[in-house]
N, C-alpha and C positions, 0 to 999 in steps of 0.2 A: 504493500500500500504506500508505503514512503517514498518507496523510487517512481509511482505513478504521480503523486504531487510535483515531485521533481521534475519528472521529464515533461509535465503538460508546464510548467513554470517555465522551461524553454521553450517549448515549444510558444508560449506566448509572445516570448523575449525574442522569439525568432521573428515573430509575427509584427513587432516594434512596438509589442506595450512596454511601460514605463515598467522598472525591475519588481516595486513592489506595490503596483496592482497585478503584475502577474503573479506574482506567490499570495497575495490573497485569493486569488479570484482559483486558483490551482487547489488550494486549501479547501474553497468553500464547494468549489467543485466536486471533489473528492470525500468532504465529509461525510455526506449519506449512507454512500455506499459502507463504508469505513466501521459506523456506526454498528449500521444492519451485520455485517459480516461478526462483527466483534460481538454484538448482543445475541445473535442467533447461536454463534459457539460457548459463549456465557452459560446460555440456556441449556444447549447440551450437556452443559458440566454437572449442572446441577443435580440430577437422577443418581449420579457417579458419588457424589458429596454427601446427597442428603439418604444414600439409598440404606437398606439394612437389612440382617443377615448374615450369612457366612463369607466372609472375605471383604467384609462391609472396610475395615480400617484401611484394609492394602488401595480398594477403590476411592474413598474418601482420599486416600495422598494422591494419587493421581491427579484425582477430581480437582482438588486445591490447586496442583501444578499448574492443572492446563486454566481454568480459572483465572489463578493472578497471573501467567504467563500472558496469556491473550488480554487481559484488564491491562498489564502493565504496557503489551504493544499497542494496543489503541491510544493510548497517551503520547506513547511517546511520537504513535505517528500525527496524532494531531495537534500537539504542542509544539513537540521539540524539534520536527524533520523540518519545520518550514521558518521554525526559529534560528535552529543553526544552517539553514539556506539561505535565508538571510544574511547571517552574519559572514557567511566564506565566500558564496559567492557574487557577492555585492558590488566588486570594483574588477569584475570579468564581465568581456562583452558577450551577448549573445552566443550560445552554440556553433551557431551558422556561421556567425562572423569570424568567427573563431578559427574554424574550418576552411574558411574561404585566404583567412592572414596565412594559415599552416599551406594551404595550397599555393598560393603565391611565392611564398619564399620556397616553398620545394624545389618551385618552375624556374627562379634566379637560380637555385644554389644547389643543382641536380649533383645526384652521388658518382 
């Protein structure tokens, strides 16, 4: 899910929106899906957690695992991937342009 924010944040910045309406707009884009995926395996965990019977403790750790595992990725992909996206790559151009600089100079400075 984080590398999907990212590569539509280029793809934005390809497109010549300004850096950080593209990382919002990539963000807000992306949240729903993010949500739904993250809550629906939530959900699942839960039977695993709260279930009972023979073997009930070994499924319960699982259950917990995958629980805070998937809680803790949904955060971090909706906080932190588009905060430290922000923060690195802020003063690089566009993808494309990028791309286009590296093609340039290959064509001067052929091997």
């Amino acid at each position: 899910n984080g590398i999907l924010i990212v590569e539509f944040a280029n793809q934005l910045r390809d497109q010549g929106i300004d850096f950080d309406d593209a990382v919002v707009r990539a963000a807000q884009q992306r949240l729903r899906p993010i949500i739904m995926t993250a809550f629906t395996t939530l959900m699942s965990a839960m039977p695993l957690i709260l279930g009972s019977g023979p073997g009930s403790e070994s499924r319960m750790v699982i259950g917990l695992v995958i629980f805070c595992g998937v809680a803790l990725s949904a955060f971090l992909t909706i906080f932190v991937i588009p905060s430290l996206y922000s923060l690195l790559a802020r003063n690089t151009g566009s993808p494309e342009q990028l791309a286009q600089e590296l093609a340039e100079l290959e064509l001067k400075h052929p091997k």
